[in-house]
ZAPA-513882 format. One record per residue: residue number from 0; residue in three letters; x, y, z of N, C-alpha, C in turn. Coordinates in steps of 0.02 Angstrom, whole numbers. Layout:
BEGIN
SITE     n   res      n.x      n.y      n.z     ca.x     ca.y     ca.z      c.x      c.y      c.z
SITE   NUM   ALA        X        Y        Z        X        Y        Z        X        Y        Z
...
This chain:
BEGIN
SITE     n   res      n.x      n.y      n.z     ca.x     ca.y     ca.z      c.x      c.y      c.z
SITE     0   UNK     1046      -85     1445     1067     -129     1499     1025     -193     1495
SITE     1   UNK     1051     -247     1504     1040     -301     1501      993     -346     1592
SITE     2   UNK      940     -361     1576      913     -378     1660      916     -460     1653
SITE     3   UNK      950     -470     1698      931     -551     1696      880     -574     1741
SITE     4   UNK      855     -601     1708      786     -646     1745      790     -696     1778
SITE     5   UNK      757     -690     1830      791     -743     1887      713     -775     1903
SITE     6   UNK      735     -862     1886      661     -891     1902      633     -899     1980
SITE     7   UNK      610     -861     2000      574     -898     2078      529     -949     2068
SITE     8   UNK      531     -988     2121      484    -1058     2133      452    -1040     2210
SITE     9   UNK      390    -1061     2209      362    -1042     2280      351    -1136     2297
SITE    10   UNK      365    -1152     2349      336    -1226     2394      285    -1217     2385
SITE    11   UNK      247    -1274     2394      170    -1302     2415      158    -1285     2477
SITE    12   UNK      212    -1291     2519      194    -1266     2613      201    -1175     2598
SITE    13   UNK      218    -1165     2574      213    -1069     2564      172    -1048     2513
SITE    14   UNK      153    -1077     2452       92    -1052     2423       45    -1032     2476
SITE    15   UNK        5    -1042     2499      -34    -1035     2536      -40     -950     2591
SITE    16   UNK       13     -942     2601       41     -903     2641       44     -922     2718
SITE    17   UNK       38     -867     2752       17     -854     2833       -3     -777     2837
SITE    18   UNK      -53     -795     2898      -77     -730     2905      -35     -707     2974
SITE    19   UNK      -55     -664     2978      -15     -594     3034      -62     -572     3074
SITE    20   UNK      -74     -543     3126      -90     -489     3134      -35     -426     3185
SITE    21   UNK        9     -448     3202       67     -421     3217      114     -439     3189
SITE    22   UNK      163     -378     3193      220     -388     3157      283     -348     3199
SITE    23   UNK      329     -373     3252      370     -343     3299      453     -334     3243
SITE    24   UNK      469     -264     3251      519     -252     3198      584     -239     3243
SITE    25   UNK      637     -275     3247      722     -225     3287      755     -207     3234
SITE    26   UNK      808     -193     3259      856     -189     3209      922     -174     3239
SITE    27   UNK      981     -192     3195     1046     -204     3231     1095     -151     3183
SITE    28   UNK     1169     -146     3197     1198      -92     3149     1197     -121     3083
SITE    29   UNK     1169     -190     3064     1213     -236     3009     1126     -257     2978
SITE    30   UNK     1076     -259     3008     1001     -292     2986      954     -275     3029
SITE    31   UNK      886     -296     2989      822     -289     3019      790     -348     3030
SITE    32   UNK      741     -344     3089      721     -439     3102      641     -399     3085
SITE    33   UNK      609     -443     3062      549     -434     3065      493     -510     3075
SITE    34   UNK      475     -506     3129      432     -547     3165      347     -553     3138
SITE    35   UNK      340     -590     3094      271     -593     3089      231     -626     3128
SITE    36   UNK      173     -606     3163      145     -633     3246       74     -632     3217
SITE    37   UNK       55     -712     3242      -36     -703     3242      -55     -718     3326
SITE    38   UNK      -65     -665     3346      -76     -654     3415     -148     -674     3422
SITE    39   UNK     -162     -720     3455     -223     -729     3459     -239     -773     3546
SITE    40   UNK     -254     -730     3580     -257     -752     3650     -261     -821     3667
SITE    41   UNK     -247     -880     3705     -201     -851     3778     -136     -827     3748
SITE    42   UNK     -113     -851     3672      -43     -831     3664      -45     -824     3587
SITE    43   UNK       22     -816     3570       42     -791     3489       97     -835     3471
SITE    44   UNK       98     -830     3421      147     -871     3380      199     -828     3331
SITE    45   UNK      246     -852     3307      282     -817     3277      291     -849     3177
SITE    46   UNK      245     -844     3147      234     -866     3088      277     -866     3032
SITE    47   UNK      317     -809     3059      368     -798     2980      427     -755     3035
SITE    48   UNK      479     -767     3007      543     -725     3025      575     -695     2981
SITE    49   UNK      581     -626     2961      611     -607     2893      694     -554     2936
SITE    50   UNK      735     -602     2886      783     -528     2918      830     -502     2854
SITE    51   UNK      842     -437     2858      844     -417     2784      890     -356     2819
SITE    52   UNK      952     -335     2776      999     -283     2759      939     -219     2784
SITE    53   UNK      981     -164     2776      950      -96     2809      949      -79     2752
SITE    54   UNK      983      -83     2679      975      -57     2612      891      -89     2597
SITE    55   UNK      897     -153     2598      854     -198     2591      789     -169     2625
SITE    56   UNK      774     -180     2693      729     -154     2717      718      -73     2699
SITE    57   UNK      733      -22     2673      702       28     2647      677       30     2583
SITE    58   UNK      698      -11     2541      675      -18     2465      616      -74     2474
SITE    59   UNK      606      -99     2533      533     -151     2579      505      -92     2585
SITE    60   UNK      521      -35     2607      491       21     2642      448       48     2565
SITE    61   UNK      486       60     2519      494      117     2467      425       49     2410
SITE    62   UNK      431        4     2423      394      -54     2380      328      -42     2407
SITE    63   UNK      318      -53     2491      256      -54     2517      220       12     2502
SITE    64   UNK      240       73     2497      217      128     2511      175      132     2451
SITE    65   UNK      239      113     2402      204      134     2327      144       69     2304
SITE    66   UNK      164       32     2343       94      -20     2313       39       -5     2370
SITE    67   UNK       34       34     2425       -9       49     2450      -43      109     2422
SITE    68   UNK      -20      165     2389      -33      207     2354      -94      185     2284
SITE    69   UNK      -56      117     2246      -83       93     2188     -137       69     2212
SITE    70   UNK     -150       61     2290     -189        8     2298     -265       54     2323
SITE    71   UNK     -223      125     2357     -288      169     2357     -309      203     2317
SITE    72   UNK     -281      214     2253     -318      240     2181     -351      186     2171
SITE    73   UNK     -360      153     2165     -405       84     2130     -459       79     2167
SITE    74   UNK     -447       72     2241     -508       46     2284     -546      103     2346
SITE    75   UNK     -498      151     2344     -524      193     2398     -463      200     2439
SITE    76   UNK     -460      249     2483     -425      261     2577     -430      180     2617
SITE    77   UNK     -385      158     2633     -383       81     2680     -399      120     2748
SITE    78   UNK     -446      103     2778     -472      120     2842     -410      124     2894
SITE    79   UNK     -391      148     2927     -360      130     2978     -402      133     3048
SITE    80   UNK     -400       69     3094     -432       84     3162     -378       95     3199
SITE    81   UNK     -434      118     3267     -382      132     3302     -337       98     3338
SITE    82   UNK     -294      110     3379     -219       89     3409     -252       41     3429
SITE    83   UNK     -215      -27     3409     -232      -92     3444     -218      -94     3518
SITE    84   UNK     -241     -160     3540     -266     -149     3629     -180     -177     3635
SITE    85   UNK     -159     -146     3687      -86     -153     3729      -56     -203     3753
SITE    86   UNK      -12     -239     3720      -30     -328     3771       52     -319     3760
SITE    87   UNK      101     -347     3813      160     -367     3801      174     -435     3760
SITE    88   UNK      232     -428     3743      254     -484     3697      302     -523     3745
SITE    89   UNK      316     -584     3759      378     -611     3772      387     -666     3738
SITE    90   UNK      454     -667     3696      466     -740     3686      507     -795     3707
SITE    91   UNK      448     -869     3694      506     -909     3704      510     -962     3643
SITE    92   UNK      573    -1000     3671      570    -1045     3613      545    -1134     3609
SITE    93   UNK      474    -1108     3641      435    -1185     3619      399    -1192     3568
C-alpha cells in the first residue's frame, strides 16, 4: 500500500504553542469540543478550541495513551496530584 505524505506547515503565532492548565471536554451525537483553559485567578481564558469527530477523538484517545506509556518507560511513573481545587467555569464571549 501506497501512504501519501502530506506536508504540514506550523505558523510563527503557533510554533510556540499555549499552555493549559484545564481542559473542559462535551460532546454532541456528531463531535467533541475540547476547550483548552489557562485558569489562572480572578479568571481563565480559553486558549485553544479543538473540535474533532468521535472516530477522531478516540484514536486522540488511543495516540495519548500510547505516548504516555512511551513516555513512562523512558522517564519514570508521571506523578499525579491530587484532585484540583473546585472552581466553576462560566463562559462568556469577551
Amino acid at each position: 500500500m501506497n501512504e501519501k505524505q502530506i506536508p504540514i506547515e506550523i505558523g510563527n503565532e503557533m510554533v510556540g504553542g499555549v499552555y493549559s492548565n484545564v481542559a473542559v471536554i462535551s460532546h454532541s451525537e456528531n463531535e467533541f469540543i475540547t476547550d483548552f483553559i489557562l485558569a489562572h485567578p480572578p479568571k481563565g481564558k480559553v486558549n485553544a478550541r479543538v473540535i474533532m469527530s468521535p472516530a477522531h477523538a478516540k484514536r486522540l484517545l488511543k495516540a495519548l495513551q500510547n505516548n504516555i506509556n512511551m513516555f513512562e518507560k523512558k522517564f519514570g511513573p508521571i506523578k499525579e496530584s491530587g484532585e484540583p481545587p473546585k472552581f466553576g467555569i462560566e463562559f462568556s464571549n469577551n
